[in-house]
PyMOL Python script that loads the backbone (N, CA, C, O; Angstrom):
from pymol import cmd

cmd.read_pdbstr("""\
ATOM      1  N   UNK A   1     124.075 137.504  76.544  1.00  0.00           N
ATOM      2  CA  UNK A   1     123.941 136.204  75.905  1.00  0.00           C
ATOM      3  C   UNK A   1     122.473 135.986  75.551  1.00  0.00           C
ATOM      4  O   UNK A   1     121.597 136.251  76.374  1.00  0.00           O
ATOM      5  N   UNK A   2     122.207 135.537  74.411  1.00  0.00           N
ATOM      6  CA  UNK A   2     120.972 135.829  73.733  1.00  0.00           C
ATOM      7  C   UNK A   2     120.435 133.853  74.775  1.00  0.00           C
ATOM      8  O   UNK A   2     121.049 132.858  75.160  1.00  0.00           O
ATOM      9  N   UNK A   3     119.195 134.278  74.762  1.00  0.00           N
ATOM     10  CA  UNK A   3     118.179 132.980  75.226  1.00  0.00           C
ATOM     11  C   UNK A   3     118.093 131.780  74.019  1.00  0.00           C
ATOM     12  O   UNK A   3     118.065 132.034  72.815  1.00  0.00           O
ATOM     13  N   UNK A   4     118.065 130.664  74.507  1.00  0.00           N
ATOM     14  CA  UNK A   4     117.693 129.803  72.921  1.00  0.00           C
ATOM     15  C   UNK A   4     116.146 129.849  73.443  1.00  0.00           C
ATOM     16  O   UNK A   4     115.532 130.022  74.496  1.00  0.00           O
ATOM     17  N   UNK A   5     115.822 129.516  71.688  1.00  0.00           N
ATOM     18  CA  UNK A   5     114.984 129.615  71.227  1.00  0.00           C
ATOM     19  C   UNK A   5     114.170 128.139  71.410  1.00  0.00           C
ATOM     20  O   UNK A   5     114.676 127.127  70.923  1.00  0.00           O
ATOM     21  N   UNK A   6     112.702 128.061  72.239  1.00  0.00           N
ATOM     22  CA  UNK A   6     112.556 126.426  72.513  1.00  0.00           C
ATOM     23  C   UNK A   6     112.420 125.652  71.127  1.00  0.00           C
ATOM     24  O   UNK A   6     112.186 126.237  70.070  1.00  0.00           O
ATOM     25  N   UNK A   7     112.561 124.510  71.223  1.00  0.00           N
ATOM     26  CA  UNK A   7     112.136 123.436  70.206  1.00  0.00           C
ATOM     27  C   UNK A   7     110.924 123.843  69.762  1.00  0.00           C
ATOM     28  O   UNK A   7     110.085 124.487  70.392  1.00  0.00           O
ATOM     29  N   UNK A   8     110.857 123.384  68.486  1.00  0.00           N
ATOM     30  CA  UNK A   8     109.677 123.306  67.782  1.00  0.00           C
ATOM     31  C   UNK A   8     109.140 122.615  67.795  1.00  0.00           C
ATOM     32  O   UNK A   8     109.717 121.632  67.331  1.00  0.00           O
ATOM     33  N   UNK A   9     107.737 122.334  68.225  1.00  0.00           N
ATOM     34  CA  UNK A   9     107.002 121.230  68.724  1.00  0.00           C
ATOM     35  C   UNK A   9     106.833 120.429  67.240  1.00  0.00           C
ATOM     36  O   UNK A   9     106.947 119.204  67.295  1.00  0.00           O
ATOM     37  N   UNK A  10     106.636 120.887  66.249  1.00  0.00           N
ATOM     38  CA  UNK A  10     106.950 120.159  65.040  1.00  0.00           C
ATOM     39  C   UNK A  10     107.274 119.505  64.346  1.00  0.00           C
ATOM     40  O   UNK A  10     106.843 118.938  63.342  1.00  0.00           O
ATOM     41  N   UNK A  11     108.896 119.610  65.404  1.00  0.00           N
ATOM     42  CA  UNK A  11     110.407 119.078  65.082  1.00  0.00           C
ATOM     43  C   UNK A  11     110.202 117.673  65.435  1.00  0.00           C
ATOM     44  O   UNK A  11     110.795 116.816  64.780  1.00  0.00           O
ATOM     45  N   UNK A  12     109.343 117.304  66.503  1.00  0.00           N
ATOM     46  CA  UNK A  12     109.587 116.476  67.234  1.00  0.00           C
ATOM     47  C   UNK A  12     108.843 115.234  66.965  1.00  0.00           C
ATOM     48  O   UNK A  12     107.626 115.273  66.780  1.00  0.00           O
ATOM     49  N   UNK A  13     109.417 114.288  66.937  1.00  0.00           N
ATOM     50  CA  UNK A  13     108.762 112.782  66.125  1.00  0.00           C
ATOM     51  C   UNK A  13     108.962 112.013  67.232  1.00  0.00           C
ATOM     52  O   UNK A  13     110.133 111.757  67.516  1.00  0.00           O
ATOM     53  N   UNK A  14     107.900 111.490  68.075  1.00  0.00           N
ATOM     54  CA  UNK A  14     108.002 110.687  68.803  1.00  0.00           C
ATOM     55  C   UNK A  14     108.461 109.351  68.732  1.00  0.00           C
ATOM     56  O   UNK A  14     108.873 108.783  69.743  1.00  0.00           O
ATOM     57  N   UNK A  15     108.416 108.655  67.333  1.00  0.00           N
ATOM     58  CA  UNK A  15     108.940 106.901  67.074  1.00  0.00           C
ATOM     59  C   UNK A  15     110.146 107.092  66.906  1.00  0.00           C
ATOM     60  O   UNK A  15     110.709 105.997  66.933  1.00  0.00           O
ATOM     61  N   UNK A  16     111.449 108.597  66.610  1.00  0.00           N
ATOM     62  CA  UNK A  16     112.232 108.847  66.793  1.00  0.00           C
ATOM     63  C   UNK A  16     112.874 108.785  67.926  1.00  0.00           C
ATOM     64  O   UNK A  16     113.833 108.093  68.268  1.00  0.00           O
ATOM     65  N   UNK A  17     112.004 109.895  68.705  1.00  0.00           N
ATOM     66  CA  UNK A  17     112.796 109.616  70.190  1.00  0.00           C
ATOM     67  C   UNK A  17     112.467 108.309  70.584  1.00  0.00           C
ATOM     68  O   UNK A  17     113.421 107.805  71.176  1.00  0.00           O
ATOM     69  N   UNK A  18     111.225 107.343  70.468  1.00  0.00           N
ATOM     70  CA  UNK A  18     111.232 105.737  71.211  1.00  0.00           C
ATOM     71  C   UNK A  18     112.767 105.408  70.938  1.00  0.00           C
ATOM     72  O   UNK A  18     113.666 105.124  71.729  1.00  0.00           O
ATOM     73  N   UNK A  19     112.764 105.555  69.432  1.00  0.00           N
ATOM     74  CA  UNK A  19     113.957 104.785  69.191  1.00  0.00           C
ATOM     75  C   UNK A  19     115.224 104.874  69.507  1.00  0.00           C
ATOM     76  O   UNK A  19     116.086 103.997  69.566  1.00  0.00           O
ATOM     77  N   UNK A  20     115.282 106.221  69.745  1.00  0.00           N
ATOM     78  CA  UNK A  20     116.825 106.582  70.567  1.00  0.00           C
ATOM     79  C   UNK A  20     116.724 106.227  72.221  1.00  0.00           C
ATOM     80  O   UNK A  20     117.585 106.046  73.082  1.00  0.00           O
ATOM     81  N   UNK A  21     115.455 106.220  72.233  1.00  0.00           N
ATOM     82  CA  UNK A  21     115.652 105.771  73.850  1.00  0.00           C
ATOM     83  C   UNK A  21     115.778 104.280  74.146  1.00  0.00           C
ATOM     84  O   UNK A  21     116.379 103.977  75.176  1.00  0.00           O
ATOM     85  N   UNK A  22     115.289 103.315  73.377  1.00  0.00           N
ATOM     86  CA  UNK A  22     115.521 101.945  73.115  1.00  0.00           C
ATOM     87  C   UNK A  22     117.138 102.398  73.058  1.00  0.00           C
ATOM     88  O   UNK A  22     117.886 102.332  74.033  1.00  0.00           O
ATOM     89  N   UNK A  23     117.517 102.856  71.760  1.00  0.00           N
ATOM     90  CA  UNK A  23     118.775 102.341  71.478  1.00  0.00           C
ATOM     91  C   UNK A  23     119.812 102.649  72.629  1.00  0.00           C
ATOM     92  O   UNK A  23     120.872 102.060  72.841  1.00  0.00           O
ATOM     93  N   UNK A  24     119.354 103.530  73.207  1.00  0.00           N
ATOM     94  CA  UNK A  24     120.456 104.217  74.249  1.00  0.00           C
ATOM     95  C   UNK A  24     119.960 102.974  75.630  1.00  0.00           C
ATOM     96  O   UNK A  24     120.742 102.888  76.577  1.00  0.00           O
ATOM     97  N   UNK A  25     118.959 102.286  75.639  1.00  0.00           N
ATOM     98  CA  UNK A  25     118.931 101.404  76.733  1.00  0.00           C
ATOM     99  C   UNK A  25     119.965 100.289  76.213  1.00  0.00           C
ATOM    100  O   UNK A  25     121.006  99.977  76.792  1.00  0.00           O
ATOM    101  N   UNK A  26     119.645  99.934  75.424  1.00  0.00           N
ATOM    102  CA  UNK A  26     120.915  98.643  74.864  1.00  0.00           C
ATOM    103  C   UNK A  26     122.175  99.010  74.903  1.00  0.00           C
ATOM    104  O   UNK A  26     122.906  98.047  75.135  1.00  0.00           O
ATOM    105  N   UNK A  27     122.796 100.125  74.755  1.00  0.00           N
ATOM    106  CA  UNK A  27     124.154 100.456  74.696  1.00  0.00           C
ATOM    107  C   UNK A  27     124.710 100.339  76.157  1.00  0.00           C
ATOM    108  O   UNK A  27     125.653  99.620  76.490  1.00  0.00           O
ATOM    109  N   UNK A  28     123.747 101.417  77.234  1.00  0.00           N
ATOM    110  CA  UNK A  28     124.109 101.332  78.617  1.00  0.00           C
ATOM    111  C   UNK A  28     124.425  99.744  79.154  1.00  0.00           C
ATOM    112  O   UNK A  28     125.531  99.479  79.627  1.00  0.00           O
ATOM    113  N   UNK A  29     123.096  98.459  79.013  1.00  0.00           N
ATOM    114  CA  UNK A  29     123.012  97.417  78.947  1.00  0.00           C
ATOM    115  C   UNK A  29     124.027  96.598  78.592  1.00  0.00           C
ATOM    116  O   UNK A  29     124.525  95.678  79.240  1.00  0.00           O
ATOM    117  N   UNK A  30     124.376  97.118  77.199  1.00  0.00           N
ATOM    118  CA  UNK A  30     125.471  96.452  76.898  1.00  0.00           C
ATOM    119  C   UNK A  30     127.368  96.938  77.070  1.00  0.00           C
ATOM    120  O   UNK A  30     128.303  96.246  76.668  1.00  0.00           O
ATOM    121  N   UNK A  31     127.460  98.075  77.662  1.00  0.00           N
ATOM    122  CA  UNK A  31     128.413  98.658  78.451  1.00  0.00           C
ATOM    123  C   UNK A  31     128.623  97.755  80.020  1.00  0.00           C
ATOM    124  O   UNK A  31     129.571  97.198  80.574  1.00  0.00           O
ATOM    125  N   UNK A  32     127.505  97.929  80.259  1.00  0.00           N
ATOM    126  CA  UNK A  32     127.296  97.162  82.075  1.00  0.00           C
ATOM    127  C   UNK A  32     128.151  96.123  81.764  1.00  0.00           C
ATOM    128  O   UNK A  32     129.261  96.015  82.284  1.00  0.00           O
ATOM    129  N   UNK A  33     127.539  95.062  80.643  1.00  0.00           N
ATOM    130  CA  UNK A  33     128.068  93.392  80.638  1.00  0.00           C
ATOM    131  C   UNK A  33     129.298  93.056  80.422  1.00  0.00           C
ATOM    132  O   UNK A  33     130.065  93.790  79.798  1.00  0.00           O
ATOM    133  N   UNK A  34     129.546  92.220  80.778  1.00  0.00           N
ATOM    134  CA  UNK A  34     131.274  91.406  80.923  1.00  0.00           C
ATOM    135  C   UNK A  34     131.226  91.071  79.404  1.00  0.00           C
ATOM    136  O   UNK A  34     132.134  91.424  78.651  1.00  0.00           O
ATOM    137  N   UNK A  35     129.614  90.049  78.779  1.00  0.00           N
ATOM    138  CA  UNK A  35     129.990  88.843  77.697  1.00  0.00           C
ATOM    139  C   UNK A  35     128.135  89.729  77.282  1.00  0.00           C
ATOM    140  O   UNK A  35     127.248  90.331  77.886  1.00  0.00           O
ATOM    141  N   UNK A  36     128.417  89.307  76.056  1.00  0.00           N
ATOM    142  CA  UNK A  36     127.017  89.337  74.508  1.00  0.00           C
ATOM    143  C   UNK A  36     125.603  89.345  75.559  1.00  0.00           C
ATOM    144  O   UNK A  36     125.288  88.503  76.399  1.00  0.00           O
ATOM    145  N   UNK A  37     124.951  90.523  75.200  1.00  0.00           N
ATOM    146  CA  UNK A  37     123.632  90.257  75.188  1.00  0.00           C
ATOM    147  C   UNK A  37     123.059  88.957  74.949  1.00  0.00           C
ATOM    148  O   UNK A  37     122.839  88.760  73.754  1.00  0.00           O
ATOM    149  N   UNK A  38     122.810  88.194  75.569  1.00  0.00           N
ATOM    150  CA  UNK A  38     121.385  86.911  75.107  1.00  0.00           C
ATOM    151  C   UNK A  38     120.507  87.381  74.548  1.00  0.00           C
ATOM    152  O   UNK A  38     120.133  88.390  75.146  1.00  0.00           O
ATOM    153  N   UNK A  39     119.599  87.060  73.139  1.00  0.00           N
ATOM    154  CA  UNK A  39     118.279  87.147  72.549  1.00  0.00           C
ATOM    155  C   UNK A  39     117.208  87.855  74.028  1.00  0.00           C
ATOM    156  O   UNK A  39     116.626  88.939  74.050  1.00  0.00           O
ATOM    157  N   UNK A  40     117.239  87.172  74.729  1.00  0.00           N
ATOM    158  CA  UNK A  40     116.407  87.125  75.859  1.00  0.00           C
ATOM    159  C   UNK A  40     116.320  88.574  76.592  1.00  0.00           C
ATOM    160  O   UNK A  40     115.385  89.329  76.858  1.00  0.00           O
ATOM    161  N   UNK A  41     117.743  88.616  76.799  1.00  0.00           N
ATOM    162  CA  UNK A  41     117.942  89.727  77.632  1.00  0.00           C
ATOM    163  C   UNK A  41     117.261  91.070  76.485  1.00  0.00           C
ATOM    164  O   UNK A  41     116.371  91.851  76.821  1.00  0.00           O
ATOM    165  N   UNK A  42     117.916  91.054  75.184  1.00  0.00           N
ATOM    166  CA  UNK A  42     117.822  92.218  74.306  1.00  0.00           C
ATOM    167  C   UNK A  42     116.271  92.478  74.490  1.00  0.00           C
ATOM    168  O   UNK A  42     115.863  93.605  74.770  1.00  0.00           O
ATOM    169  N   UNK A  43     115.304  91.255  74.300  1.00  0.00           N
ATOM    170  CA  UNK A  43     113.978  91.749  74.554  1.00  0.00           C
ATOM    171  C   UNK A  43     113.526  91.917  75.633  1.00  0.00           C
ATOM    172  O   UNK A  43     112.503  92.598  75.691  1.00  0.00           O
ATOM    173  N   UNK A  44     113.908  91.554  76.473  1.00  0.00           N
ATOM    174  CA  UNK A  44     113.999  92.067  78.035  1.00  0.00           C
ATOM    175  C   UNK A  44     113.653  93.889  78.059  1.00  0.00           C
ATOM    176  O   UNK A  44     112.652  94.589  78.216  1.00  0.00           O
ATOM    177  N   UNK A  45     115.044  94.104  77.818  1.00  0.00           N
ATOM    178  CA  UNK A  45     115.365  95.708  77.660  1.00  0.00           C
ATOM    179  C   UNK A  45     114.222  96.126  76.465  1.00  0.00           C
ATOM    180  O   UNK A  45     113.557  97.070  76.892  1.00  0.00           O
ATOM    181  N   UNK A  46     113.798  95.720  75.127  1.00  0.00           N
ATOM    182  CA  UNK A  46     113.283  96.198  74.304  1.00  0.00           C
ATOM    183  C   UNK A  46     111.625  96.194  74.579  1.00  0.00           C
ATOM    184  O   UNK A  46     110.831  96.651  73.757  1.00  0.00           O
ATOM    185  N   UNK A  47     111.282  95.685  75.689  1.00  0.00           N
ATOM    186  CA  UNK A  47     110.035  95.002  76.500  1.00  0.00           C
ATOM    187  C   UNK A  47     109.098  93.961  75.241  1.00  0.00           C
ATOM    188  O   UNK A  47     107.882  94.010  75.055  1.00  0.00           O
ATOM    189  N   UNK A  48     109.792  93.341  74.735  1.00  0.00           N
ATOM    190  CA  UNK A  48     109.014  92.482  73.677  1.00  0.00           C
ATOM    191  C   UNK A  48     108.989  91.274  74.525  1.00  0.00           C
ATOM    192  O   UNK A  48     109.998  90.868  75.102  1.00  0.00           O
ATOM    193  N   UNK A  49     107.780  90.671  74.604  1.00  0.00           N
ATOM    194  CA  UNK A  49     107.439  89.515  74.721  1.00  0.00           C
ATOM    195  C   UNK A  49     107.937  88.226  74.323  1.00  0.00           C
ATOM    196  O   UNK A  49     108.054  88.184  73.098  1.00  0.00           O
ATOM    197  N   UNK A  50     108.330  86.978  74.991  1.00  0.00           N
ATOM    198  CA  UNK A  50     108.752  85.786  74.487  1.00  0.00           C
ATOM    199  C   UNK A  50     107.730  85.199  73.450  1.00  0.00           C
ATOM    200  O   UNK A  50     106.554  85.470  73.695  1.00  0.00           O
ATOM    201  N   UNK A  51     108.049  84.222  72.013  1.00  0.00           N
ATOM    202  CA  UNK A  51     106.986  84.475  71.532  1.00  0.00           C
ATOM    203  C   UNK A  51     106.672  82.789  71.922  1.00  0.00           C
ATOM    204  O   UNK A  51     107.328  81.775  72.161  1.00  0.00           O
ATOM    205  N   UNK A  52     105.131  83.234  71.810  1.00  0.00           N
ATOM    206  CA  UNK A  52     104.572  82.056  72.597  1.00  0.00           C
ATOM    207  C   UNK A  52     103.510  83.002  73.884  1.00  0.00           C
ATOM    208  O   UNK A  52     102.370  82.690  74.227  1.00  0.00           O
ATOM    209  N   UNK A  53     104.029  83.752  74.202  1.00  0.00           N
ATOM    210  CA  UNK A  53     103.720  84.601  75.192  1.00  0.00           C
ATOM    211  C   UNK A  53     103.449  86.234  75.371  1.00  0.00           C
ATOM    212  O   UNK A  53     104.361  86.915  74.903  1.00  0.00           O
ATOM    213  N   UNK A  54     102.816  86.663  75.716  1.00  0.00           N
ATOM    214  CA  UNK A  54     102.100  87.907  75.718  1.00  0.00           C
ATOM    215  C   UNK A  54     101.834  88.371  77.080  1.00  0.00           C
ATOM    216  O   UNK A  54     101.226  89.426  77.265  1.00  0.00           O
TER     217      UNK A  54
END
""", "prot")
cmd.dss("prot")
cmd.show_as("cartoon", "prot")
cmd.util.cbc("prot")
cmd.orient("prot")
């Protein structure tokens, strides 16, 4: 059985993976819950700040 071949460091776009890793936190998040994400909660998970606040 032949070895794979590693990733290409090239390949790899980091604001890509942020974003799949955000998105894959909201899905788990929103699997867990009984009822709708709140605004609140989504930035919770997305670590954004209330605005007003920093």
């Amino acid at each position: 059985m032949a070895t794979p071949e590693p990733l290409d460091a090239r390949l790899r776009d980091q604001d890509a993976l942020d974003e799949i890793e955000m998105t894959s936190a909201l899905m788990i998040a929103a699997s867990e819950s009984c009822e709708r994400l709140s605004q609140r909660r989504v930035d919770e998970i997305l670590g954004i700040a209330p605005e007003g606040r920093d």
